[in-house]
C-alpha positions in Angstrom: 0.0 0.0 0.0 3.0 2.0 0.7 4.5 1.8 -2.6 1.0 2.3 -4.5 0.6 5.8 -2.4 4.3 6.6 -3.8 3.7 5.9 -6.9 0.2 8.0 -7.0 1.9 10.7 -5.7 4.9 10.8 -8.2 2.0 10.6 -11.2 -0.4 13.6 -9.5 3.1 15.2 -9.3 4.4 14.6 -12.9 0.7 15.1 -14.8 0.0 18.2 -12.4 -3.7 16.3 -11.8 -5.2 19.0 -9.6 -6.8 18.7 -6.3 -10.1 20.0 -6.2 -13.6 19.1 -4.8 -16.0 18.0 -7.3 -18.9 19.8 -8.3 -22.6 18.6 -6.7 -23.5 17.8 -10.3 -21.0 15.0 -10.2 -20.9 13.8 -7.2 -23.9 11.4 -7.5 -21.9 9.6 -10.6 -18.2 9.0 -7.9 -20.1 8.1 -5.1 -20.5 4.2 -5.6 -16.7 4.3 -5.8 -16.4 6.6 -2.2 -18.7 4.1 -0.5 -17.1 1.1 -2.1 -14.0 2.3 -0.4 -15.4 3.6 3.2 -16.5 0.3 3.5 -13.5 -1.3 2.6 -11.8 0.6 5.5 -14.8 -0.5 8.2 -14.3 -4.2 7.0 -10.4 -4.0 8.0 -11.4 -2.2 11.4 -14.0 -4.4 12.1 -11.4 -7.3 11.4 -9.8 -5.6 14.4 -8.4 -2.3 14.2 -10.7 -0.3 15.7 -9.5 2.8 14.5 -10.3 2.1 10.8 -13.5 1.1 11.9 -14.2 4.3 14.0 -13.2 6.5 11.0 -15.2 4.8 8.6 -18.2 5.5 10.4 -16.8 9.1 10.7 -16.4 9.1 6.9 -20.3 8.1 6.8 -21.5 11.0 8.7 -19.5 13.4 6.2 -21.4 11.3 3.3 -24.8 11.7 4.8 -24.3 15.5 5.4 -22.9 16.0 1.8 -25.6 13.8 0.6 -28.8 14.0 2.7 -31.0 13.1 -0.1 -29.0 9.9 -0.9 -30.5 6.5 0.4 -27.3 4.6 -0.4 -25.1 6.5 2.1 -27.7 6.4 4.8 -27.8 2.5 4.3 -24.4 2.3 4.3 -23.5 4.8 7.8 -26.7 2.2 9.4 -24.8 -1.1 8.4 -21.5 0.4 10.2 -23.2 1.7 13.1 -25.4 -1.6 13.7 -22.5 -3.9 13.3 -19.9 -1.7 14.8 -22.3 -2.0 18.0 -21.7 -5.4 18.3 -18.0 -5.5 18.2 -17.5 -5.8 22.1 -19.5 -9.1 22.1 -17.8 -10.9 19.1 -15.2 -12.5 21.0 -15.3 -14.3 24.2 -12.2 -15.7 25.6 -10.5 -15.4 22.8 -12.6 -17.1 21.2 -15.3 -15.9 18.2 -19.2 -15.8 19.2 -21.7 -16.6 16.9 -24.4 -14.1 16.5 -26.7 -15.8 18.0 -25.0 -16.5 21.2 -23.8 -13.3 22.2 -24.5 -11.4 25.0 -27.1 -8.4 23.9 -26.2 -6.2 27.3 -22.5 -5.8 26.0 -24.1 -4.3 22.5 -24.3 -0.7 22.5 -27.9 0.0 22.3 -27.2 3.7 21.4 -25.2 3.2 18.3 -28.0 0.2 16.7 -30.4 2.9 17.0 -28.9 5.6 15.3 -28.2 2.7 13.1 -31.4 2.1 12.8 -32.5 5.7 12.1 -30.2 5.8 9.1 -32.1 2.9 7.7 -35.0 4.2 8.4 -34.4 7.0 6.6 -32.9 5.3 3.8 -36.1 3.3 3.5 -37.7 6.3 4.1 -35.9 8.4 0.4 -37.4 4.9 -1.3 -33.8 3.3 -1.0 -33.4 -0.3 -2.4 -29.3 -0.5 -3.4 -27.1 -3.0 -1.7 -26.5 -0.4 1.4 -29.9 -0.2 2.1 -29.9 -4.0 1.6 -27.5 -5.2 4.3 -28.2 -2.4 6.4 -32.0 -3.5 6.9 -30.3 -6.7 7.2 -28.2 -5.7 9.9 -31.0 -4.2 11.8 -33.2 -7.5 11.2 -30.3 -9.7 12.8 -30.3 -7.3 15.8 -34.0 -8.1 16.4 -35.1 -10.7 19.1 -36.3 -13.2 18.0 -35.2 -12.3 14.4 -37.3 -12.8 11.8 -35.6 -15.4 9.2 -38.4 -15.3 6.8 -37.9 -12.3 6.2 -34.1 -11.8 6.6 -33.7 -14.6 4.2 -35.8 -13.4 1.5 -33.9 -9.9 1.5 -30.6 -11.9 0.7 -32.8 -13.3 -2.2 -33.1 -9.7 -3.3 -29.5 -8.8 -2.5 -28.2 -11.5 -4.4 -30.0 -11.0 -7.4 -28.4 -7.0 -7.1 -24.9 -8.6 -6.8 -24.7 -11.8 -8.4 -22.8 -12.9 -5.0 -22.9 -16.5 -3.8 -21.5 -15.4 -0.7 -25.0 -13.5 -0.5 -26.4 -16.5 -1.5 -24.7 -18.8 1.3 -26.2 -15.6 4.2 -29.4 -17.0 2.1 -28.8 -20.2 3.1 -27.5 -20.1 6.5 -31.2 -17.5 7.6 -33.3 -20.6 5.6 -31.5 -23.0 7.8 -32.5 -20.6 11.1 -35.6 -20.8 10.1 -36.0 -24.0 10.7 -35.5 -25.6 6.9 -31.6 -27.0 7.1 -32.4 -29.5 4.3 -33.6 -26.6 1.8 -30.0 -24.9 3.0 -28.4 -27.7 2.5 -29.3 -27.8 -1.3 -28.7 -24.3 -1.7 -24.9 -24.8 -0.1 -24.2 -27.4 -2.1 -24.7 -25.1 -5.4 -22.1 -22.7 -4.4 -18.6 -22.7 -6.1 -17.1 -21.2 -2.8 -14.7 -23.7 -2.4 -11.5 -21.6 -1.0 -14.6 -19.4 0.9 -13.8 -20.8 4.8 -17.5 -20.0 6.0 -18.6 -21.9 3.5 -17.4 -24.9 4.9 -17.8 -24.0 8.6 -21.8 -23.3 7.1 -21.9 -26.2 5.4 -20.3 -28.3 9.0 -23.3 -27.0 10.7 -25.9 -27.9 8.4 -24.3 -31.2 8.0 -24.4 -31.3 12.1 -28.3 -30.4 12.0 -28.9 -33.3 9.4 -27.4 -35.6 11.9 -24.6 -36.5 8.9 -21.7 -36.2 11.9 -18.8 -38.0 9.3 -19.1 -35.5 6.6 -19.8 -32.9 9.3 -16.7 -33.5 10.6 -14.8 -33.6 7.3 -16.1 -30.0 6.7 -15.1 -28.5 10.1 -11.6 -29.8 9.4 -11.9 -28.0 6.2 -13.1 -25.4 7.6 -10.2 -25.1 10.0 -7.4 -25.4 7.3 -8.8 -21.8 6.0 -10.2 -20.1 8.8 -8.3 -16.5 9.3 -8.1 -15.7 13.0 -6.7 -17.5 16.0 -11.2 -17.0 17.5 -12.2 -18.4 14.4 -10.0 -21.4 15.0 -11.3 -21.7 18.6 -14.9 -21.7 17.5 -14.3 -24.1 14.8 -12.0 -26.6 17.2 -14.9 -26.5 20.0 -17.6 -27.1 17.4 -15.3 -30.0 16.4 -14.5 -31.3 19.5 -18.5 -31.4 20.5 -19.3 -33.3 17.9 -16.6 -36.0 18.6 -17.7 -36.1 21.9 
């Protein structure tokens, strides 16, 4: 990243490429890209750096004031907020937490609903893009008891916005929470996400539902061989060690 910011500089240098905000007139057409990248920056601090994660959300609330009228940013500043608010409860022991199983009084109540409120609001400019998407979706997960009907037919929509069978697998994984693991299953087994480590650790659970403990166990090891963080690992070796128990 280093070199790229060198070498960015040298070219802005050598073609004089000014520095200058852009017109309102074209700011609607550049800001997929800006959003693209401000949540590229939450997704590394919500990896765990904190401080990227903080100042993508700051980077929202510039976008919303810039932009009042646009749903996309809204939808976007709710997702952060929502999922940002449940960072304290993610890891327990070292050791990663499934949604489901966190504890709710270590969320920050505050920040999901200002979350909220920028969904709302997104919703409320007639707001449909992927942002609005994932953060209604974000919102929905929040509730208690969610409701997986509904949370698993707005992946239907998102994935049919994004083409994304990673989409498709948060499809699956809300069918199979909704009491359907068999109708997951299926859907699972269509996905080319081979090298995708969720995908097996998705696929182990489903398995582990069907009572199909063998291949369930086959898939948590394969799930393990890919998993990127030390409380991933933890989860996945606990899950692993339950069902060999």
């Amino acid at each position: 990243m280093a070199k790229r910011l060198v070498r960015a500089k040298k070219r802005i240098r050598a073609t004089g490429i000014p520095f200058r905000v852009p017109p309102d007139h074209l700011l609607p057409e550049r800001l997929a890209a800006v959003l693209a990248v401000v949540y590229l920056i939450f997704n590394e601090g919500y990896g765990g750096r904190g401080e990227l994660a903080s100042e993508a959300v700051r980077l929202g609330r510039a976008l919303t004031e810039l932009m009042p009228d646009e749903p996309e940013a809204h939808g976007l500043l709710g997702l952060m907020l929502v999922n940002d608010a449940r960072s304290a409860a993610r890891v327990e022991g070292g050791e990663a937490v499934l949604l489901r199983d966190q504890d709710r009084s270590r969320w920050d109540q505050h920040a999901i609903a200002e979350g909220r409120a920028e969904v709302d609001r997104a919703l409320t400019l007639r707001g449909r893009g992927t942002y609005v998407l994932q953060g209604t979706l974000a919102v929905l997960h929040c509730e208690d008891p969610p409701d997986w009907p509904q949370i698993a037919a707005l992946y239907g929509e998102l994935a049919k916005l994004t083409g994304s069978p990673v989409v498709e697998l948060n499809r699956a994984a809300a069918i199979a929470e909704g009491g359907d693991a068999e109708a997951a299953m299926e859907l699972v087994e269509r996905l080319e996400l081979d090298g995708y480590h969720y995908l097996h650790a998705t696929r182990a659970e489903l398995l582990r539902r069907l009572e199909r403990n063998e291949e369930a166990r086959a898939a948590y090891e394969r799930a393990l061989e890919s998993a990127p963080s030390d409380a991933e690992r933890r989860l996945l070796e606990r899950r692993l060690a339950e069902l060999s128990g």
